[in-house]
C-alpha positions as CSV (number, residue, x, y, z in Angstrom):
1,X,-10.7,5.7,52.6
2,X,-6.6,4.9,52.5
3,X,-4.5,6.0,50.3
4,X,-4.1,2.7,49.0
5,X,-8.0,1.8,48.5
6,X,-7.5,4.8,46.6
7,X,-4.5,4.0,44.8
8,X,-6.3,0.4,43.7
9,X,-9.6,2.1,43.0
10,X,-7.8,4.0,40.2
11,X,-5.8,1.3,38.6
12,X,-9.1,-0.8,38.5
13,X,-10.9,2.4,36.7
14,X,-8.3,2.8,34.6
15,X,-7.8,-0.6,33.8
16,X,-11.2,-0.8,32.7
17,X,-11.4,2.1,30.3
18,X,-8.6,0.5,28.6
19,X,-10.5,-2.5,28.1
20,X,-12.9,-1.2,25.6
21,X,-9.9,-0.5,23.6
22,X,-10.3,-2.8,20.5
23,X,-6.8,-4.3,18.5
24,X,-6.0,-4.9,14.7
25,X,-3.5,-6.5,12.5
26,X,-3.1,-5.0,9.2
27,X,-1.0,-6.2,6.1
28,X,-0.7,-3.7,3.8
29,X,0.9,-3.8,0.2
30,X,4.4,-1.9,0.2
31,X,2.5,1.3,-2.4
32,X,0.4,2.1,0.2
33,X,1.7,1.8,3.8
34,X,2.3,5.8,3.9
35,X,-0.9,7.1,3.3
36,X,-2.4,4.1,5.7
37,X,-0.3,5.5,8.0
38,X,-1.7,9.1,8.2
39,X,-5.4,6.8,8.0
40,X,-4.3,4.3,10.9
41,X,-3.4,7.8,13.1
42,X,-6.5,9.4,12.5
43,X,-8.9,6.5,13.4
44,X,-6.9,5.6,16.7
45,X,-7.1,9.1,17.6
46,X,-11.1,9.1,17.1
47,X,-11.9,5.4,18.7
48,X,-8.9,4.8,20.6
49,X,-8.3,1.6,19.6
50,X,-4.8,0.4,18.3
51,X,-4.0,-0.6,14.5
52,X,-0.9,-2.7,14.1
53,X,0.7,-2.8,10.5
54,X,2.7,-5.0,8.5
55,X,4.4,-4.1,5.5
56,X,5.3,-6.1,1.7
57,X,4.5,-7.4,-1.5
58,X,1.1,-8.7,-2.2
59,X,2.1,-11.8,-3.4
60,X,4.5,-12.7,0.1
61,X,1.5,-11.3,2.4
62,X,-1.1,-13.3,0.7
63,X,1.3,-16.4,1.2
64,X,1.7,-15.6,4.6
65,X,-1.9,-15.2,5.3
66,X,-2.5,-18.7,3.5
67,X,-0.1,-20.3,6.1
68,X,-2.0,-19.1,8.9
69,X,-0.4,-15.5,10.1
70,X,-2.3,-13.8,12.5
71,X,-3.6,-10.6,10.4
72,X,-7.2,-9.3,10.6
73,X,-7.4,-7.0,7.5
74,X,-5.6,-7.4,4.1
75,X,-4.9,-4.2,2.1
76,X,-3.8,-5.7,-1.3
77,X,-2.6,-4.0,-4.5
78,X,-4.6,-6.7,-6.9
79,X,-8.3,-8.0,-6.8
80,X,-7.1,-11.3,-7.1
81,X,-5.2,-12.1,-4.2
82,X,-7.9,-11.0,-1.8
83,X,-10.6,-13.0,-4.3
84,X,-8.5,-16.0,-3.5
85,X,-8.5,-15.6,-0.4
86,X,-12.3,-15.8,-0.3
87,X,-12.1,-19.0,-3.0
88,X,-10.2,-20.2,0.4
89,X,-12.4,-19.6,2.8
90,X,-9.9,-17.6,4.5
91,X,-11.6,-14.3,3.9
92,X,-15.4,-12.4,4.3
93,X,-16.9,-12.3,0.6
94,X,-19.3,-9.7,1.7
95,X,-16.5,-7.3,2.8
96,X,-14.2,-7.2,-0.3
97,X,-14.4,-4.0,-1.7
98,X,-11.9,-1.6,-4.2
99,X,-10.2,0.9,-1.4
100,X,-8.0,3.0,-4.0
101,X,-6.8,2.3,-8.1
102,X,-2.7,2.7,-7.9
103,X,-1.0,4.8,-11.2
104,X,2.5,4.3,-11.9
105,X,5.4,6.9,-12.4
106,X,8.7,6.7,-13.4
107,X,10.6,8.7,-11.0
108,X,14.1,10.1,-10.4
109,X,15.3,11.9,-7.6
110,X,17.4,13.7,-9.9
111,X,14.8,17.0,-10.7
112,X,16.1,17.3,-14.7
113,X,16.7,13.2,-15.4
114,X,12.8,12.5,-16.5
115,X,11.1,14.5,-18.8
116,X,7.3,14.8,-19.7
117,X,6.9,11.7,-22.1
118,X,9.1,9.4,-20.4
119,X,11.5,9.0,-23.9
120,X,14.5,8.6,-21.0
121,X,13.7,5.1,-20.9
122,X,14.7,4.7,-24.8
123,X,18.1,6.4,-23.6
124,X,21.4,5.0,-24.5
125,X,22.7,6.1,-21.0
126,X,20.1,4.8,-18.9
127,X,22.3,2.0,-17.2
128,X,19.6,0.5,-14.8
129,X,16.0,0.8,-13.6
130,X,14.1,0.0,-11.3
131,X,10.5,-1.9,-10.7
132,X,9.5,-4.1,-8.2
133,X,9.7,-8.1,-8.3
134,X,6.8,-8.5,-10.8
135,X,6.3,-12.4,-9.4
136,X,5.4,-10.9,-5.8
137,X,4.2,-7.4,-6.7
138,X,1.0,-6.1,-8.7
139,X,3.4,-2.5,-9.6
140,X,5.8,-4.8,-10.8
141,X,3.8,-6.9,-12.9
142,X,2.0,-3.8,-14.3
143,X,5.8,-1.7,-15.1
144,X,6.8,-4.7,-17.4
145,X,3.9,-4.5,-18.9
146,X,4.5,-0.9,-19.7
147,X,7.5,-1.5,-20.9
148,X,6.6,-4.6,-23.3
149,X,3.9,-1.4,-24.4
150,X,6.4,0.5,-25.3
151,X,8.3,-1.9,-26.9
152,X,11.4,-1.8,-25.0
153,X,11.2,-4.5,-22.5
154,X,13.9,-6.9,-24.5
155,X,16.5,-4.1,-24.5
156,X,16.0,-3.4,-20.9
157,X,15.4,-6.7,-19.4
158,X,19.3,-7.4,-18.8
159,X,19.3,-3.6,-16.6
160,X,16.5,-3.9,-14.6
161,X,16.8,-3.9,-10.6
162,X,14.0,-5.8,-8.7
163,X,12.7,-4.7,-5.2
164,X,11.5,-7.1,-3.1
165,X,8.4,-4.6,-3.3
166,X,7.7,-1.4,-4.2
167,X,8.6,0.3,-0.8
168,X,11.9,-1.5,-1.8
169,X,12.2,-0.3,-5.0
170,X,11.2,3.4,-3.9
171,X,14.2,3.0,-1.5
172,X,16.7,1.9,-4.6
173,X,16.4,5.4,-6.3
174,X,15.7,7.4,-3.6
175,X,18.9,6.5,-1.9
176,X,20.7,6.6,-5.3
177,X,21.8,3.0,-5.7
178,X,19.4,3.4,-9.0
179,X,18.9,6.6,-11.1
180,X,15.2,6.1,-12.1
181,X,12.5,3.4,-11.2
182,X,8.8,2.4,-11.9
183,X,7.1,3.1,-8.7
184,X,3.7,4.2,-7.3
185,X,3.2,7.6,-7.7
186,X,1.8,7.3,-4.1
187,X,5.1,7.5,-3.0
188,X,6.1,10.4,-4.6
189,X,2.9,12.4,-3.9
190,X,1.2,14.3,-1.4
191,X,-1.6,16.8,-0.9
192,X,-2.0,16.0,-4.9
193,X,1.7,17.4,-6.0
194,X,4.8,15.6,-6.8
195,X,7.1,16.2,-3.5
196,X,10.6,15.4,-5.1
197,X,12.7,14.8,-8.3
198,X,11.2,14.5,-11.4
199,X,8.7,12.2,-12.7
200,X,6.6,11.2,-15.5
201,X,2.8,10.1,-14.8
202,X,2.8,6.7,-17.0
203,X,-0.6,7.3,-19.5
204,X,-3.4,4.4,-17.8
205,X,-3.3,3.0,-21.1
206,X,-0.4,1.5,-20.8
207,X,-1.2,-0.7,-18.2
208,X,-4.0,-2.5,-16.7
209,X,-5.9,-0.7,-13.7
210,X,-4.4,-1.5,-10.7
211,X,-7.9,-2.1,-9.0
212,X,-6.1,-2.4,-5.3
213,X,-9.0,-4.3,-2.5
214,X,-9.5,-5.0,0.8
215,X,-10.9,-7.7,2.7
216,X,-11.6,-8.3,6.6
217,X,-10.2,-11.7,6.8
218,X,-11.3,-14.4,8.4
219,X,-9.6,-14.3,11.9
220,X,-10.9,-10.7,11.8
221,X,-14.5,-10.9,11.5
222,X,-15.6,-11.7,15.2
223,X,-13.5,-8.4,15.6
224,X,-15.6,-5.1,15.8
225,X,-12.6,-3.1,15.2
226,X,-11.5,-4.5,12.5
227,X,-15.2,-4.0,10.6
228,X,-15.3,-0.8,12.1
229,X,-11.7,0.3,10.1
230,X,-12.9,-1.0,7.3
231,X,-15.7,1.3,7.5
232,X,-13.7,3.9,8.0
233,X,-11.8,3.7,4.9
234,X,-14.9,4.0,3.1
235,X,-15.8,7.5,4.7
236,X,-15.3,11.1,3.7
237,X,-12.2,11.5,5.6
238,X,-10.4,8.8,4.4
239,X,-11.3,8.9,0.7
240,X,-9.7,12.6,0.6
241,X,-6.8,11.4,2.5
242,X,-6.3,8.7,0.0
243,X,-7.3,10.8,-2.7
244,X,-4.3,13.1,-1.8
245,X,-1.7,10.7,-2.4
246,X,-2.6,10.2,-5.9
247,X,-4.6,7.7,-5.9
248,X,-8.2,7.3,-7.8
249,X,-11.1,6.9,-5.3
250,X,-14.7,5.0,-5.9
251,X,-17.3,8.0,-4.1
């Protein structure tokens, strides 16, 4: 045998373990891209198979899907927008399921700005704050609702900041463009503890459960990788993992 047979005969074995390799698409609301991360990781390194992930608000990524872009999965931070979907026909009714409930914190990177029961917001010298775009984002929608709980949304409305999403919204306070902002406490949170700032867990009563689902979507469900992730989120592993970042988890 020549070098070369050999040479080919390799390429063609490796070429063919590579084959069985399966591909995703993913869109993932903005709250929950960095745990899905750490998930996406974990379940490439056990099948092999490659997840590819794209980040935003709910509402744009549902709009997107709806005019025909190429994703497989769809990680939302509602019920409705995946239900939709379905109503559609543009999603698998069977495979809509609750992957993680979202809480909301108002955060600061400053550690001393927020205390305990969140009275900062009723502050003369709070100048601007930050929540994402309540049109496009569930976090957005439910942070004015806190505040119309509270009673303050009126003598706010004029200083609040909107993020495009919540990943944008995160960014304005923690590069300091905004002192404090409604976010996901997601993105503040890891192994169970707050990793930075200050922050004030916002009580669930304020706002309504942000019940976020998934859905394998319609150019996804001849796809055994995309049903097999979507098992995989259901598992041990990932439940903890998600569980970590401050999320509540279904068993």
């Amino acid at each position: 045998m020549t070098l070369l047979t050999k040479l080919i005969g390799g390429m063609l074995l490796l070429s063919s373990s590579f084959s069985f390799a399966g591909e995703i698409r993913v869109a993932v609301a903005g709250n929950f891209f960095k745990p899905l991360k750490i998930l996406a990781a974990k379940f490439e390194a056990q099948t092999g198979d490659k997840i590819l992930l794209s980040v935003g608000a709910t509402g744009k990524l549902y709009a997107q899907i709806s005019n025909g872009a190429p994703f497989e999965i769809f990680l939302a931070a509602d019920q409705k927008r995946p239900a939709k979907l379905v109503e559609q026909q543009l999603a698998v009714a069977e495979s809509q399921f609750t992957y993680a409930k979202g809480k909301l914190a108002l955060w600061s990177k400053n550690p001393t700005l927020i205390d305990t029961q969140g009275s900062c917001l009723q502050s003369p010298e709070l100048l601007h704050l930050a929540i994402a775009n309540p049109k496009a984002a569930p976090y957005g929608e439910q942070a004015v609702q806190v505040l119309k709980k509270l009673g303050i949304y009126e003598q706010l409305e004029n200083k609040l900041v909107l993020g495009q999403n919540i990943g944008q919204t995160f960014h304005y306070v923690s590069n300091g463009n905004v002192q404090q902002g409604i976010i996901a406490l997601s993105q503040i949170t890891t192994d169970g503890k707050i990793t930075s700032g200050s922050a004030w867990i916002i009580p669930g009563n304020l706002y309504q459960a942000i019940q976020q689902d998934a859905v394998l979507l319609d150019k996804g469900k001849s796809n055994p990788t995309a049903r097999a992730f979507l098992a995989y989120l259901k598992s041990t592993e990932a439940l903890q993992i998600i569980r970590s970042f401050g999320y509540e988890v279904d068993a």
